[in-house]
MARTI-695410 format. One record per residue: residue in one letter; x, y, z of N, C-alpha, C in turn. Coordinates in steps of 0.2 Angstrom, whole numbers, plus 5000, padded with zeros to 4 digits. Atoms other than C-alpha are relative to their C-alpha. Layout:
N
AXYZXYZXYZ/...
***
This chain:
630
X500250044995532749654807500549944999/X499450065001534049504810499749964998/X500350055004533849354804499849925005/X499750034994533549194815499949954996/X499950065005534249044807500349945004/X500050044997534648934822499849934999/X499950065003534848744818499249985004/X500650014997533348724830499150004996/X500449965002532248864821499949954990/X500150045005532748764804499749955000/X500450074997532148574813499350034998/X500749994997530548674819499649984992/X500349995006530248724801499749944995/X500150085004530548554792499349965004/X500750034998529348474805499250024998/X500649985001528248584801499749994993/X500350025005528148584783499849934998/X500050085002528248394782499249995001/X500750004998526348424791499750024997/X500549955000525748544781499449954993/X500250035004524348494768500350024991/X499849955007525248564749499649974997/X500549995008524048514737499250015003/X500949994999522148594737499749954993/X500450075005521148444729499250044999/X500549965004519748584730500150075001/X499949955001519548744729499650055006/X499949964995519648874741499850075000/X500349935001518749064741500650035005/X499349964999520249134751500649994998/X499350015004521649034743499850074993/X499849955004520949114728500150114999/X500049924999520749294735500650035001/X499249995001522749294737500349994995/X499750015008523049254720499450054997/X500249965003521849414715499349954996/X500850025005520249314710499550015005/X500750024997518449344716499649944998/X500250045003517749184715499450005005/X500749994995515849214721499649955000/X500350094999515249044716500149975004/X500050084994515848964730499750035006/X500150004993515149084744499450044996/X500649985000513449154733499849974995/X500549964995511949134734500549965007/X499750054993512349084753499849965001/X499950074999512548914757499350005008/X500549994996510748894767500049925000/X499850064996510548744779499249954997/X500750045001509248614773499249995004/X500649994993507348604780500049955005/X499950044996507748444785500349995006/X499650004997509148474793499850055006/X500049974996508648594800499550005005/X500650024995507148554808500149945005/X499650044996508248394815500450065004/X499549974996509248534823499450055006/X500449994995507948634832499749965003/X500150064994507248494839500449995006/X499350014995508748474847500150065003/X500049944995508848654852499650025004/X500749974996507248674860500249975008/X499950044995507748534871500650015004/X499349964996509648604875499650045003/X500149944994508948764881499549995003/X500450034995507648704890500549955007/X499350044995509048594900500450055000/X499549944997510248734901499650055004/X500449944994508948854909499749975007/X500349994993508248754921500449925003/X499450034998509848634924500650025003/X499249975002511548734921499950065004/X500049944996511748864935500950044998/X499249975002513448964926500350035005/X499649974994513649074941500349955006/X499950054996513748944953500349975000/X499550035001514848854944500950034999/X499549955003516048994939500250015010/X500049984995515849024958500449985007/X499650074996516548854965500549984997/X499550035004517848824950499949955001/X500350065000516948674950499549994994/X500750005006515748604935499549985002/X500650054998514248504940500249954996/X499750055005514748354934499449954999/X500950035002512748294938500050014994/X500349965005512448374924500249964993/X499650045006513648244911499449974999/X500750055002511948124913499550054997/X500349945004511148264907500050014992/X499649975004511848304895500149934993/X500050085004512048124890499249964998/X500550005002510248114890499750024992/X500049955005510148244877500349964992/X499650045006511548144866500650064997/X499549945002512648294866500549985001/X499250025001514248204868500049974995/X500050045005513848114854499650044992/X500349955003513248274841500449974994/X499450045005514748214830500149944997/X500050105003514548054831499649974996/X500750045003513747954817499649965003/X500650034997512147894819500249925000/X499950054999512747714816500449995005/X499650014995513847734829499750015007/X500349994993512547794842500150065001/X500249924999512847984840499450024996/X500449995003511748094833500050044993/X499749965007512748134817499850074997/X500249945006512448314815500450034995/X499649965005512848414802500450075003/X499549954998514348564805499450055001/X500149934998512948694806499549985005/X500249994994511748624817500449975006/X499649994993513248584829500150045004/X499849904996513848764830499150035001/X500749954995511948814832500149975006/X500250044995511848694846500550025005/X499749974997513548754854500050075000/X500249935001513148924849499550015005/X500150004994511848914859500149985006/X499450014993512748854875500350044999/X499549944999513948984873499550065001/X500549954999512549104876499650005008/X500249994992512149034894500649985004/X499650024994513648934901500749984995/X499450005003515648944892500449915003/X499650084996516248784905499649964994/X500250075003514948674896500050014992/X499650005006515348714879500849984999/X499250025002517448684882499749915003/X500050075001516848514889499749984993/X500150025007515748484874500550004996/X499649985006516848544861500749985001/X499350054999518548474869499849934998/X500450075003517648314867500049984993/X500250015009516948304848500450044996/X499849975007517748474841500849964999/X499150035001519748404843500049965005/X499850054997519448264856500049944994/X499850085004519648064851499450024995/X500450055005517848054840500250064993/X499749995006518648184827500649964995/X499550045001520248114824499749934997/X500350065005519347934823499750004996/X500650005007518048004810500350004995/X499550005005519448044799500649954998/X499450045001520847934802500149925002/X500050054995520247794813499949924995/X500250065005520147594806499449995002/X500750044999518547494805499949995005/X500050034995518947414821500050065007/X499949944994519547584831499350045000/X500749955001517847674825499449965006/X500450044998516847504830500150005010/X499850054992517647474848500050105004/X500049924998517647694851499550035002/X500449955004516447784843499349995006/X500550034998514847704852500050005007/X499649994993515947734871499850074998/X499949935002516147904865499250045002/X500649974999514247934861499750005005/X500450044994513647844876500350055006/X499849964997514648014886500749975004/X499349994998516347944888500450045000/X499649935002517348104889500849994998/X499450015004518748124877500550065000/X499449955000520348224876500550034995/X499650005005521548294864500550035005/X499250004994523548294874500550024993/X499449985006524848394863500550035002/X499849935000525348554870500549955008/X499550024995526848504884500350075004/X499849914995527648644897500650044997/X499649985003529048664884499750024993/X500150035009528148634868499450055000/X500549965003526848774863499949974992/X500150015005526748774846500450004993/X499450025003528448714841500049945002/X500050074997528048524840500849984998/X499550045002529848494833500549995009/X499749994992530348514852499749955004/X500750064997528948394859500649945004/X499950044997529848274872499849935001/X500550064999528448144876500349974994/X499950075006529047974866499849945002/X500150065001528547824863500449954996/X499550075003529547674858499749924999/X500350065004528947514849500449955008/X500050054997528847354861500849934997/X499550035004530447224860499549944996/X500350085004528947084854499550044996/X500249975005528147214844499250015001/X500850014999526347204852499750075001/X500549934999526147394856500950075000/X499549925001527347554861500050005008/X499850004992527847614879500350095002/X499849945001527647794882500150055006/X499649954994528647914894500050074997/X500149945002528248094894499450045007/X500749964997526948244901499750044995/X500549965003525548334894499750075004/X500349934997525048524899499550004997/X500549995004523548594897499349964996/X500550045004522448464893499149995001/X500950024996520548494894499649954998/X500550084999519248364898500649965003/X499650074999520948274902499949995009/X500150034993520248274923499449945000/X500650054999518648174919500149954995/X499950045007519248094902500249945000/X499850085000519147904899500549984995/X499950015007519747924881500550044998/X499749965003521248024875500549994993/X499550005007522048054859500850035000/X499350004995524048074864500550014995/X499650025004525248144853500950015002/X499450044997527148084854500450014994/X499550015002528648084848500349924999/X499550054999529147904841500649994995/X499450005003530747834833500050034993/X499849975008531747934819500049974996/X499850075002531747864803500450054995/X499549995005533147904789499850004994/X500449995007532547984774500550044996/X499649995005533848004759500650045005/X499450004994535147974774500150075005/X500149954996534548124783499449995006/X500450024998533748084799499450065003/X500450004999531948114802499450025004/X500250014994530748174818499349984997/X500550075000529448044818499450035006/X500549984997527648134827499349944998/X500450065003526347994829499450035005/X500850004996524447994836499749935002/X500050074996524047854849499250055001/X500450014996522247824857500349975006/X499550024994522647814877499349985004/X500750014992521247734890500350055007/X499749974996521647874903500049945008/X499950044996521547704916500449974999/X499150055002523147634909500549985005/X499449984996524347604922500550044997/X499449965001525647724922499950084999/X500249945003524547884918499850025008/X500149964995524348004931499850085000/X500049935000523648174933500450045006/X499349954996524948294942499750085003/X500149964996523948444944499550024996/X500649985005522248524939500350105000/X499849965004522648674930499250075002/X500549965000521448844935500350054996/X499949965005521348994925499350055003/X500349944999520649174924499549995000/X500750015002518949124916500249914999/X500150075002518348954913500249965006/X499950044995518448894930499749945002/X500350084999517348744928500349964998/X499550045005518548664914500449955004/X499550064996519448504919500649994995/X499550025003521048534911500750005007/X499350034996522648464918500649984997/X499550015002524448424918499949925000/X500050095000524548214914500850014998/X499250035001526248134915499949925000/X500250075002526447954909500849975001/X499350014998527747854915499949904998/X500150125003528047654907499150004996/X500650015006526247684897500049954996/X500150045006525947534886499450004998/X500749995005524847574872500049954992/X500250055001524147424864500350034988/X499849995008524847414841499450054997/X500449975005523247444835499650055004/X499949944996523047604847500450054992/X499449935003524147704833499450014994/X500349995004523147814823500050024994/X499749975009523347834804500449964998/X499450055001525047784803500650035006/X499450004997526747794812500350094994/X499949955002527447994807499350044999/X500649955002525648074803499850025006/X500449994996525348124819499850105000/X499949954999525648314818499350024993/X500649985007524748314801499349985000/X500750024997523248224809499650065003/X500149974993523148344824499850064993/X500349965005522948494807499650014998/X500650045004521748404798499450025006/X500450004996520848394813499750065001/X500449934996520848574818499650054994/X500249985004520348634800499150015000/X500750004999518648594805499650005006/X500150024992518648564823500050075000/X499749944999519348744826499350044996/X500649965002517348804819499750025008/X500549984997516548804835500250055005/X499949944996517648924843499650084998/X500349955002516949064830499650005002/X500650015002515348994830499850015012/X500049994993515449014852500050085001/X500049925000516049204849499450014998/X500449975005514849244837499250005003/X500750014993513349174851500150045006/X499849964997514149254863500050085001/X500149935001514349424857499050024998/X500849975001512449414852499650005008/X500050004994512249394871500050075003/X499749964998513249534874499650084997/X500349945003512249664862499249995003/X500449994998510749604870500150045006/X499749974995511649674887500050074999/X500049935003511949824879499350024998/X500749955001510249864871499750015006/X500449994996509449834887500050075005/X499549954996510749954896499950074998/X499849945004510950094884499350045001/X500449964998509050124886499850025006/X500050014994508850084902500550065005/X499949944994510150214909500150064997/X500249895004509850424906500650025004/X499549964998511350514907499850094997/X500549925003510950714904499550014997/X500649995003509250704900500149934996/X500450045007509150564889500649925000/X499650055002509550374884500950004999/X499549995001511450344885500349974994/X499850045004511350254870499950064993/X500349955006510650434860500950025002/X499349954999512550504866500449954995/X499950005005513450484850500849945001/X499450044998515250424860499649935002/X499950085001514250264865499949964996/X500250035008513250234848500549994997/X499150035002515050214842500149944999/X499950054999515250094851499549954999/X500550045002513650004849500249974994/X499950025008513750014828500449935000/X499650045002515249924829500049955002/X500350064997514549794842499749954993/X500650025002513149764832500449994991/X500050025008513849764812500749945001/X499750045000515249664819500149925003/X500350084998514349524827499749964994/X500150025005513449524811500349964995/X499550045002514949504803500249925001/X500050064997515449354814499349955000/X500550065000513849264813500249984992/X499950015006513949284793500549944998/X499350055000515749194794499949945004/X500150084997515049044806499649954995/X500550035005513549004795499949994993/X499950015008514549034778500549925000/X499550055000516048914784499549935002/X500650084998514648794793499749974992/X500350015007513748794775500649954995/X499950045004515048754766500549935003/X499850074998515948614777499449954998/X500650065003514148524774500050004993/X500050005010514148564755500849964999/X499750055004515848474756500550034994/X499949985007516548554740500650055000/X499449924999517748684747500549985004/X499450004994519448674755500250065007/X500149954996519148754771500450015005/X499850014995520648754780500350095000/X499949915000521048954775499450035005/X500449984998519448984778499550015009/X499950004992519348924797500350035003/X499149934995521049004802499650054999/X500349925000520049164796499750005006/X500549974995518449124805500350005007/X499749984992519449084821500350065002/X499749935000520549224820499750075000/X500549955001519249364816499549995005/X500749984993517749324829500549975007/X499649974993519049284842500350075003/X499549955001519949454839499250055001/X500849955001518149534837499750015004/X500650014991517149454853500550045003/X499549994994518649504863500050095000/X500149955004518449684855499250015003/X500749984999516549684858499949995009/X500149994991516549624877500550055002/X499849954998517749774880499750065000/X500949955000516349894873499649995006/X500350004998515349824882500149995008/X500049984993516149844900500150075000/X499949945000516650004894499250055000/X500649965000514550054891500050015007/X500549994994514049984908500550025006/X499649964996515650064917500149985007/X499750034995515850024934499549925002/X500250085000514549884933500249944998/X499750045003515549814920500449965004/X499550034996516949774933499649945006/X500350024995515749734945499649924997/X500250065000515149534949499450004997/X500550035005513649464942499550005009/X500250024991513449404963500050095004/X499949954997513949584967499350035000/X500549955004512649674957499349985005/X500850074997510949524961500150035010/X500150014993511349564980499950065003/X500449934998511149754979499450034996/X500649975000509649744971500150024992/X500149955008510149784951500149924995/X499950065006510249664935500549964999/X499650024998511249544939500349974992/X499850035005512049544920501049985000/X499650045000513649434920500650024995/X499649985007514849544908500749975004/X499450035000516449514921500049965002/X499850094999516249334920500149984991/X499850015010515949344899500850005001/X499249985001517649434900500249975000/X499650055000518249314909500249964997/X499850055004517949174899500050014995/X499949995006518049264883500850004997/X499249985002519949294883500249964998/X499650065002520449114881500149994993/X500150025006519849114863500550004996/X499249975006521349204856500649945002/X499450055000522449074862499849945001/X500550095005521348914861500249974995/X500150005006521748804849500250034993/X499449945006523148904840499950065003/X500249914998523449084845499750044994/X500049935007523049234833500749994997/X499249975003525049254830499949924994/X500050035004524949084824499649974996/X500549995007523449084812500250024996/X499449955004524249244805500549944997/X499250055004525949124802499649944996/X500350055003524748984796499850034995/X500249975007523849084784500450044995/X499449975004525349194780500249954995/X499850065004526149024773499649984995/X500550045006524648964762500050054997/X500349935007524449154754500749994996/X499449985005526249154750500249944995/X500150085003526348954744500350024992/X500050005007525848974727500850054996/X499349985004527549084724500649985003/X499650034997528448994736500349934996/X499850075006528448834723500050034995/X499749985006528748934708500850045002/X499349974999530049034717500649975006/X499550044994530948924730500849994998/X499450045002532348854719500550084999/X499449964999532949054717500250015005/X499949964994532849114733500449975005/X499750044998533948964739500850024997/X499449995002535749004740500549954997/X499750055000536248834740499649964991/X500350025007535148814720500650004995/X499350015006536548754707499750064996/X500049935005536748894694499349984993/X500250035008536048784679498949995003/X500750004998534248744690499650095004/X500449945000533948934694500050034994/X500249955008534148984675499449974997/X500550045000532848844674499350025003/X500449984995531848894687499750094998/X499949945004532149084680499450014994/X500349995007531249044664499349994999/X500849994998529748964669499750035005/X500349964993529349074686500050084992/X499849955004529749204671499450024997/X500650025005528449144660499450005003/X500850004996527049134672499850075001/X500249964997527349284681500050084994/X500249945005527349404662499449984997/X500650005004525549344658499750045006/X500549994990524849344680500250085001/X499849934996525649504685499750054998/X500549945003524849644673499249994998/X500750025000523349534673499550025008/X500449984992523149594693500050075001/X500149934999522949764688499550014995/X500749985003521549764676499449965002/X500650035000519949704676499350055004/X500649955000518149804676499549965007/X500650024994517249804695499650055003/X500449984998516249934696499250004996/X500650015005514249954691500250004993/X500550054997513349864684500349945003/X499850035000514449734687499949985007/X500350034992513849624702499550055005/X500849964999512249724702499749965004/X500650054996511349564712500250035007/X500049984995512149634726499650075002/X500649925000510949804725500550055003/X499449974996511649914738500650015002/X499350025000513149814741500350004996/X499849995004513649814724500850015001/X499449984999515049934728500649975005/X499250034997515949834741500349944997/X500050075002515949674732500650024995/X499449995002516849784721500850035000/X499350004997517949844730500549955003/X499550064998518449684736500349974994/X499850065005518849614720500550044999/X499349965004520149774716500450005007/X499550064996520849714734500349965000/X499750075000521049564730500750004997/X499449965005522149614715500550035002/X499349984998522949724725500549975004/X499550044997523649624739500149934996/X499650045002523949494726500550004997/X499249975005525449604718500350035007/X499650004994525749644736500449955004/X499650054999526249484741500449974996/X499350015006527349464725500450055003/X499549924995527949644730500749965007/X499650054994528649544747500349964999/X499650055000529249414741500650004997/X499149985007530549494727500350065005/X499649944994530749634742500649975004/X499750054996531149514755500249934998/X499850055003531549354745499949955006/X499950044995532049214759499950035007/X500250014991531949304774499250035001/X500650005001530049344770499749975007/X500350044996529649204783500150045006/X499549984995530749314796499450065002/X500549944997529449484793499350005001/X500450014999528249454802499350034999/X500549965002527349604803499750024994/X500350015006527249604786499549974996/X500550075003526349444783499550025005/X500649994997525249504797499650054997/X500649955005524549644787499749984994/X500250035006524449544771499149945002/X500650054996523249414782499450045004/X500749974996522149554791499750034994/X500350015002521849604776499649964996/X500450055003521249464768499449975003/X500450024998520549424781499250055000/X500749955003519349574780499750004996/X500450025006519049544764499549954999/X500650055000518349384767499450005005/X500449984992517249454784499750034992/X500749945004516649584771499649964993/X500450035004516149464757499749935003/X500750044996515349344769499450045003/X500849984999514249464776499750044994/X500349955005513949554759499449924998/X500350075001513349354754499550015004/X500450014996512349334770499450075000/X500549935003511549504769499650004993/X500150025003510949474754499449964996/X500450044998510249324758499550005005/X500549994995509249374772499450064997/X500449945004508549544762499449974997/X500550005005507649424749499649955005/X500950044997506749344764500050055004/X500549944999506249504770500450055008/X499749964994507449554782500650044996/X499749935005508049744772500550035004/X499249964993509149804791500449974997/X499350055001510349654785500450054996/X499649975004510849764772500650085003/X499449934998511449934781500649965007/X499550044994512249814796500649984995/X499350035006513349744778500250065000/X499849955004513449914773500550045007/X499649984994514149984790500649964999/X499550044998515249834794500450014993/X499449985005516049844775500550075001/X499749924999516450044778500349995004/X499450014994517450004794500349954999/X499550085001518349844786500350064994/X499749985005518849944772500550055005/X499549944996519650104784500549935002/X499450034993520649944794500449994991/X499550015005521249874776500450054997/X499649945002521650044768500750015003/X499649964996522650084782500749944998/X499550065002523449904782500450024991/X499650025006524049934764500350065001/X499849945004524550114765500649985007/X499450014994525950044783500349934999/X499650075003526449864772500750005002/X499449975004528049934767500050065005/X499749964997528150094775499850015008/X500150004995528150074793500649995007/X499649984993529150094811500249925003/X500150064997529249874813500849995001/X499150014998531249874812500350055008/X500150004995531349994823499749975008/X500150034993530249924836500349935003/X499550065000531249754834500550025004/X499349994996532849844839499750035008/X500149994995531949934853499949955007/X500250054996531349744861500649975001/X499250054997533249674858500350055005/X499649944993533849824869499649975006/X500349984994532549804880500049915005/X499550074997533049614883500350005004/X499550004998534549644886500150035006/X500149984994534149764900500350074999/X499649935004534749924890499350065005/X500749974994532749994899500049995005/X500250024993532949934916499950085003/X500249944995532850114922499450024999/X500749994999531150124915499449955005/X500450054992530549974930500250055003/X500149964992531050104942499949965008/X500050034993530750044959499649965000/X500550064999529849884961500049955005/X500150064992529249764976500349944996/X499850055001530149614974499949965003/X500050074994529549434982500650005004/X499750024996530249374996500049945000/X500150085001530749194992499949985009/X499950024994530349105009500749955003/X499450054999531649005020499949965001/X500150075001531748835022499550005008/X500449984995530948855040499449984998/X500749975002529248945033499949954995/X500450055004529248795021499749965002/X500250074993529348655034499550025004/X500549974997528348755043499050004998/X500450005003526948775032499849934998/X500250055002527048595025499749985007/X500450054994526648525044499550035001/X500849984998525048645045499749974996/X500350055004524548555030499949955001/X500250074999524848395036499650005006/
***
């Protein structure tokens, strides 16, 4: 595979690392499953949600669903690509713009797991009113301020915020995906130093149609570090009523057509000194930080979601007879059911292990959320295809189609709809993968950087050599032994066995990403598919040791199913990993590289064969058309 080392692709990099977090101050359950340890103290017994807590959280759910059933009409809204915007006072009643916000502040300071119940439930009746929420508090302004904001920015925000000012997070630009080192929008320091002056656009912004509040990130002045100059990413608070702010166009989409995201262009913005948040350059490293924990309610939306969806199905599979009998007794849909069903399990185990342990505090969970995002988006998206595959031509068919000849009006091609976005929400899949890729390989990336560097003086890689030397003749035959079968993690009874097979997993893809990086050395970063497989393993690993935990725990209060749902769901995580290990290395991915640069290039155009082409219009047909308009 070629290499790509483009001055640009180098910039991107540096930008990037400069943001990332490099030191864990705590400890990690999948950092260390990539360094071949089973550390089950951090995710057993399972981290169970307080009474108090909890019983402050159903209160509040009773009262959500109760207002979404007989408030929140989904179809009606999906129907008009319109949201109910009555509905904000609603809503504001409740205090649900304010779920995040301390209670000093005037929200209702919940805890991360009765959040995700309370968005999890909304995700179970209407997808629009969950992106508003969750734009808002998971990655809108009252995030960012909790974490980074001063005394005075909290004091003069947070309290708006609560009270249903809708907030926004502005990053993503029409050139800028998720190469900030490209990012245009700048802002420039005042010549009397009172604030900043910012020129640019923003894509893709949601809540940003109705939003009072937005958090704005910008490119400000470079600064010159060891005479090498520096891109400077900064985070501003913006009053969307600013002079000079404009929305340019609202933004429609497949699913999610209630959503008020838009294109914003800013032209002469001045945004006031102590508007800037954190500091001047952290802006990129804010927005991270942010999504580390922001980026839970997506899982925890899938994971409600798809329990929706197996209600659909159960209903379904009994309800229609094909050849004499239930079509849920035919073997080819039970198939699909199982894996509905052990994999929703999965995904709930993952919201409520990660929720658990963000309130406990004690764990660095920024691995562990790119999991959970990555795995119940990839998963739901996966079960709502089942499940238009059960109900077959229904699937396709409306929710309005159905209700008006007389059949059950269930909503799969509107799920569908709105379920696709998750995968690219909020970071794609691709770049979880590359996030998570990066932190597995880390720890040998600082013991082995100075070799793997061509430009390393001779005298600091025999240095480098000695100590990487010494580490890795104690670590490396130490990932090959260790005793995991019975009795050993007997508390798991029946699971037992997977628990240990994850732990002789772990070991193995911990000598597999050594393997890779002395295979590949520096252009490591370049194979992608390779880090891709390192990462779904892992990520299996950690699906199959959250639901073996949560299983478990649910057993010794009296629910025994929980255990063959862990025990399915393990069996089919184990077949995806095996497979991942045994095509690491030996697989068809260079090939398919050279096939895509031919196919660029136009070396395939006779495979398009004959295709309709638009007909640009003529100046006429344009003029024409603008005056019927006018």
């Amino acid at each position: 595979m070629a290499e790509i080392k483009t001055q640009g692709a180098v910039e991107a990099m540096e930008v990037a690392e400069a943001s990332r977090e490099t030191e864990w101050e705590k400890p990690s359950f999948v950092g260390d499953l990539f360094l071949g340890k089973l550390n089950l103290d951090l995710i057993h017994p399972f981290p169970e949600q307080d009474p108090a807590d909890k019983a402050e959280g159903d209160a509040f759910l009773a009262k959500l669903e109760r207002f979404l059933a007989e408030n929140v009409d989904a179809e009606e809204i999906d129907r008009k690509g319109e949201y109910d915007y009555a509905l904000f006072d609603g809503l504001n009643e409740l205090g649900a713009w304010g779920m995040k916000i301390p209670k000093e502040y005037g929200g209702l300071g919940f805890s991360a797991t009765n959040y995700n119940r309370a968005l999890g439930l909304t995700a179970t009746w209407c997808a629009n009113t969950v992106a508003w929420l969750s734009a808002h508090q998971s990655i809108g302004v009252p995030q960012p301020l909790k974490l980074f904001g001063t005394a005075e920015q909290k004091k003069k925000y947070l309290p708006r915020l609560a009270k249903g000012a809708v907030s926004a997070f502005a990053l993503t630009e029409p050139g800028v995906g998720s190469d900030p080192a490209k990012m245009q929008t700048m802002a420039v320091p005042t010549a009397d130093g009172s604030g900043w002056i910012l020129n640019g656009e923003k894509l893709w912004c949601t809540n940003g149609l109705k939003a009072e509040i937005i958090v704005v990130m910008t490119q400000t002045p470079p600064k010159v570090v060891k005479g090498k100059e520096k891109k400077q990413i900064s985070a501003f608070i913006l009053e969307m009523n600013t002079p000079g702010v404009t929305i340019d166009h609202r933004c429609q989409f497949m699913g999610l057509r209630g959503i008020g995201n838009v294109h914003i262009r800013f032209k002469d913005v001045f945004i006031p000194k102590e508007n800037l948040l954190w500091g001047e350059g952290l802006g990129l490293k804010l927005a991270l930080i942010t999504l580390n924990t922001g980026r839970l309610t997506i899982p925890a939306g899938c994971a409600a979601g798809s329990r929706r969806m197996i209600e659909i199905a159960r209903d379904w599979v009994n309800e229609r007879v094909q050849w004499g009998a239930p079509i849920g007794k035919h073997e080819a849909v039970a198939a699909k059911l199982a894996w509905m069903t052990s994999h929703t399990f999965a995904m709930e185990a993952i919201v409520w292990l990660t929720s658990g342990l963000a309130d406990r505090g004690n764990v660095d969970l920024r691995l562990e959320a790119a999991m959970a995002k990555l795995f119940n988006t990839e998963v739901s998206w996966q079960i709502v295809d089942h499940l238009v595959q059960i109900r077959g031509g229904r699937g396709f068919e409306t929710s309005t189609s159905l209700r008006e000849r007389g059949e059950k009006a269930y909503p799969v091609e509107r799920i569908m709809r709105d379920m696709r976005i998750n995968r690219i929400f909020e970071g794609t899949s691709e770049i979880q993968h590359l996030f998570i890729a990066r932190e597995a390989v880390d720890p040998h990336m600082k013991r082995g950087y100075k070799l793997l560097q061509k430009e390393t003086p001779t005298g600091e890689k025999i240095a480098a050599a000695a100590k990487a030397g010494a580490f890795y003749a104690a670590w490396y035959p130490s990932r090959y032994v260790g005793w995991s079968r019975f009795p050993k993690h007997g508390e798991f009874g029946s699971l037992s066995n997977h628990v240990g097979y994850i732990e002789r997993q772990s070991r193995h893809l911990s000598r597999s990403i050594f393997h890779a990086m002395m295979r590949f050395q520096a252009k490591l970063e370049r194979k992608q598919m390779v880090l891709f497989r390192i990462v779904d393993i892992g990520t299996d690993l950690f699906a199959m040791s959250a639901a073996v935990s949560y299983a478990t725990m649910l057993a010794k209060k009296g629910e025994k199913n929980a255990l063959e749902i862990a025990d399915l769901f393990c069996r089919e995580a184990r077949t995806r990993i095996d497979q991942n290990f045994r095509t690491l290395f030996d697989n068809h991915d260079d090939l398919a590289y050279k096939v895509v640069q031919k196919m660029m290039k136009g070396d395939y155009q006779w495979l398009e064969g004959s295709l309709v082409q638009a007909v640009e219009p003529t100046v006429e047909q344009v003029e024409e058309a603008i005056r019927k308009l006018a």
